[in-house]
MDTraj code that builds the backbone (N, CA, C; nanometers):
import mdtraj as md
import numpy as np

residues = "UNK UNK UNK UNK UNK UNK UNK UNK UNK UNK UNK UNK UNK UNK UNK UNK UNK UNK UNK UNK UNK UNK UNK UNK UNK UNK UNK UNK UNK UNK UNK UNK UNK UNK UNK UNK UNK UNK UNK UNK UNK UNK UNK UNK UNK UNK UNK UNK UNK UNK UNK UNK UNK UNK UNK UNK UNK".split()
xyz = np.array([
    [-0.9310, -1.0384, 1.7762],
    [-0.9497, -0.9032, 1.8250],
    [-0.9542, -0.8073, 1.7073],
    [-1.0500, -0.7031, 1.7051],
    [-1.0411, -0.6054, 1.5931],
    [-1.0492, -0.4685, 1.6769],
    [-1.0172, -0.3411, 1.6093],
    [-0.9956, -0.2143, 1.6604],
    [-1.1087, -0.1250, 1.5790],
    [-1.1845, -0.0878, 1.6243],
    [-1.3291, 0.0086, 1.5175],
    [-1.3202, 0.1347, 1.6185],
    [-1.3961, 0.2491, 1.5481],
    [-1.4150, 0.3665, 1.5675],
    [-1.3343, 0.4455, 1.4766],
    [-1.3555, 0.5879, 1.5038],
    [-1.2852, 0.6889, 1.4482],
    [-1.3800, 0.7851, 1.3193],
    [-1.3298, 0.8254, 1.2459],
    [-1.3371, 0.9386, 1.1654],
    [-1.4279, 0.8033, 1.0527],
    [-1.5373, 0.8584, 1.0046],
    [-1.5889, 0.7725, 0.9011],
    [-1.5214, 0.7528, 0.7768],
    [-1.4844, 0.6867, 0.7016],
    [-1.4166, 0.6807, 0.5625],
    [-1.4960, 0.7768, 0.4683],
    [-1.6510, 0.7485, 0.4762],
    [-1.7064, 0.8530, 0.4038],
    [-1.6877, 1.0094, 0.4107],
    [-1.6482, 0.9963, 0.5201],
    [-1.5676, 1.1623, 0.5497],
    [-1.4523, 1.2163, 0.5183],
    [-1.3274, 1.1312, 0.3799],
    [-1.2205, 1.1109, 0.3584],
    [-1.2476, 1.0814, 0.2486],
    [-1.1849, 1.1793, 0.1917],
    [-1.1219, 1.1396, -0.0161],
    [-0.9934, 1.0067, 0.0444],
    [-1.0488, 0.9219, 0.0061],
    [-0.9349, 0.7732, 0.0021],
    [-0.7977, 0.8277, -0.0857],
    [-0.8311, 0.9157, -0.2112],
    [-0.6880, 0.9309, -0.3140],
    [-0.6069, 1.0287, -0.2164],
    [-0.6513, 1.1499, -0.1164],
    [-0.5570, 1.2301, -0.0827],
    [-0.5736, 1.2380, 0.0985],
    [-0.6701, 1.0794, 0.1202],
    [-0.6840, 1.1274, 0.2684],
    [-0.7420, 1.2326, 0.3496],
    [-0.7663, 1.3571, 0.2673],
    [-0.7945, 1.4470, 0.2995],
    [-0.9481, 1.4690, 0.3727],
    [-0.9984, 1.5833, 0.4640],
    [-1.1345, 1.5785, 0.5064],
    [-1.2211, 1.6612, 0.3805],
    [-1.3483, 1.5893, 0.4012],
    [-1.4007, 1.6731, 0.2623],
    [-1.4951, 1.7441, 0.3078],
    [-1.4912, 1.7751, 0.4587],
    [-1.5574, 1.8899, 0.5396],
    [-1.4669, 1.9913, 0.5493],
    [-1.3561, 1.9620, 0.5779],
    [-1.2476, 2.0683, 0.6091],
    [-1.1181, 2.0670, 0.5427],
    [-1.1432, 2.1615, 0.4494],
    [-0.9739, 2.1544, 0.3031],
    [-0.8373, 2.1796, 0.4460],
    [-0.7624, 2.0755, 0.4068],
    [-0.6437, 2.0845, 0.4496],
    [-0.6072, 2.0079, 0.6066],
    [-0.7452, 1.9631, 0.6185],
    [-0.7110, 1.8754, 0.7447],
    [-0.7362, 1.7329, 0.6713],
    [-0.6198, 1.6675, 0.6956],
    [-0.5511, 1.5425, 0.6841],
    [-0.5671, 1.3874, 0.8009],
    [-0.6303, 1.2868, 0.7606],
    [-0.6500, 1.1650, 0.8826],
    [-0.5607, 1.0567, 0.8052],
    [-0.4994, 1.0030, 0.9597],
    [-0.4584, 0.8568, 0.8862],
    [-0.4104, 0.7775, 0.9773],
    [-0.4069, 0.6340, 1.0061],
    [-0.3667, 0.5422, 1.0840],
    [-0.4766, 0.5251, 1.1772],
    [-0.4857, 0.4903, 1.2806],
    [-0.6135, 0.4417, 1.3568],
    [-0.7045, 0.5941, 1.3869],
    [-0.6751, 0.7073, 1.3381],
    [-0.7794, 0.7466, 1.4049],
    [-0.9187, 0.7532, 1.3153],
    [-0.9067, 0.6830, 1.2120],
    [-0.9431, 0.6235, 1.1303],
    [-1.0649, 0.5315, 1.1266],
    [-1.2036, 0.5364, 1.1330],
    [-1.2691, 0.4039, 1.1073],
    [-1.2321, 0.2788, 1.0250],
    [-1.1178, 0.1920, 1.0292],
    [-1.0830, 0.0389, 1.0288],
    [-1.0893, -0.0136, 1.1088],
    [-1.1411, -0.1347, 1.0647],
    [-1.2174, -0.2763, 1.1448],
    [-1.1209, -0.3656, 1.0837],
    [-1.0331, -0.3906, 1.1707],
    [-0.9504, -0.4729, 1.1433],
    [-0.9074, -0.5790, 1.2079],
    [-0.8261, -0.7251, 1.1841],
    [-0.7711, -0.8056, 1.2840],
    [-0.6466, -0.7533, 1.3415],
    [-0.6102, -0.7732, 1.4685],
    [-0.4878, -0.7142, 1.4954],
    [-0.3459, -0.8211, 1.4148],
    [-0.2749, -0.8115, 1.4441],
    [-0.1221, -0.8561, 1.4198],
    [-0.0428, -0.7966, 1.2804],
    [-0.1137, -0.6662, 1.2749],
    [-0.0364, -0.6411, 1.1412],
    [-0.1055, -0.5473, 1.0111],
    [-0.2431, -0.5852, 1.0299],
    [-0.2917, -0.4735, 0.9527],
    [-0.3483, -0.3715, 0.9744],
    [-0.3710, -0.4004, 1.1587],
    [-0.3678, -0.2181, 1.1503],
    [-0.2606, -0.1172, 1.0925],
    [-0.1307, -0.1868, 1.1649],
    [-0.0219, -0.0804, 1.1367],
    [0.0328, -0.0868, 0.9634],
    [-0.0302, -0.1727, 0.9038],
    [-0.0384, -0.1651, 0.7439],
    [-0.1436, -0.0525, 0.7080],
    [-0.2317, -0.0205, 0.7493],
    [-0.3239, 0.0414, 0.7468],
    [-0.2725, 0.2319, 0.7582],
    [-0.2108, 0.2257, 0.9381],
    [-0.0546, 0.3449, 0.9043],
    [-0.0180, 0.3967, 0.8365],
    [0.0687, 0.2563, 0.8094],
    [0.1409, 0.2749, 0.7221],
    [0.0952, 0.3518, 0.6147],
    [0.0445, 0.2490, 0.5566],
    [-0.0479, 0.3346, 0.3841],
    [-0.0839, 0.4729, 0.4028],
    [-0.1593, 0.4952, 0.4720],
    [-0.2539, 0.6658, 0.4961],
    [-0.1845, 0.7444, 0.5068],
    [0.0007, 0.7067, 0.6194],
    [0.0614, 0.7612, 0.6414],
    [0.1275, 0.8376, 0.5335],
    [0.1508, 0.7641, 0.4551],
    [0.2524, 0.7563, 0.3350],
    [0.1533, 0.8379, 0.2499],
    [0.0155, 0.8317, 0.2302],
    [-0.0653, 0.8868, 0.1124],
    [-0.0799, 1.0428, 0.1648],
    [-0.1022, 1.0248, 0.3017],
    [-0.1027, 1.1563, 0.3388],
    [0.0546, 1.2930, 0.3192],
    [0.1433, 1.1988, 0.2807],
    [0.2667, 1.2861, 0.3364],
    [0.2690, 1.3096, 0.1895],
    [0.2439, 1.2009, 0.1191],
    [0.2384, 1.2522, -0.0635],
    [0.1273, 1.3718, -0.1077],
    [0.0447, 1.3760, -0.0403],
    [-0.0311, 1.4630, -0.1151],
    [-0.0640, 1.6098, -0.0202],
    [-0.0010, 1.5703, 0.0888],
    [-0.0005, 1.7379, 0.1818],
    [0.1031, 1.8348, 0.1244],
])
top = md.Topology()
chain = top.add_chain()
for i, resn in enumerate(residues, 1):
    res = top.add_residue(resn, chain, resSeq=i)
    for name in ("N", "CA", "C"):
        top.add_atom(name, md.element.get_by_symbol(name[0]), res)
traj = md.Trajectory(xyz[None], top)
């Protein structure tokens, strides 16, 4: 099983998460375009963005 859709990556600075249409709006965790297997890397996936996002807001 994999989970797709969401916000394009190309629409996201990867270093600050950030939108590079709109300064100061922030994406992360599934709403996210990752195509992933389930059991674990989506919520690794979360995790990370989560964490990059809270560092650089």
């Amino acid at each position: 099983m994999t989970t797709a859709g969401g916000v394009e990556l190309t629409e996201v600075n990867s270093a600050t998460m950030e939108s590079k249409k709109i300064k100061g709006l922030y994406f992360c965790g599934e709403v996210l375009n990752i195509d992933g297997d389930t059991g674990g890397y989506n919520i690794q996936a979360a995790f990370s963005t989560g964490y990059c996002v809270a560092k650089n807001f």
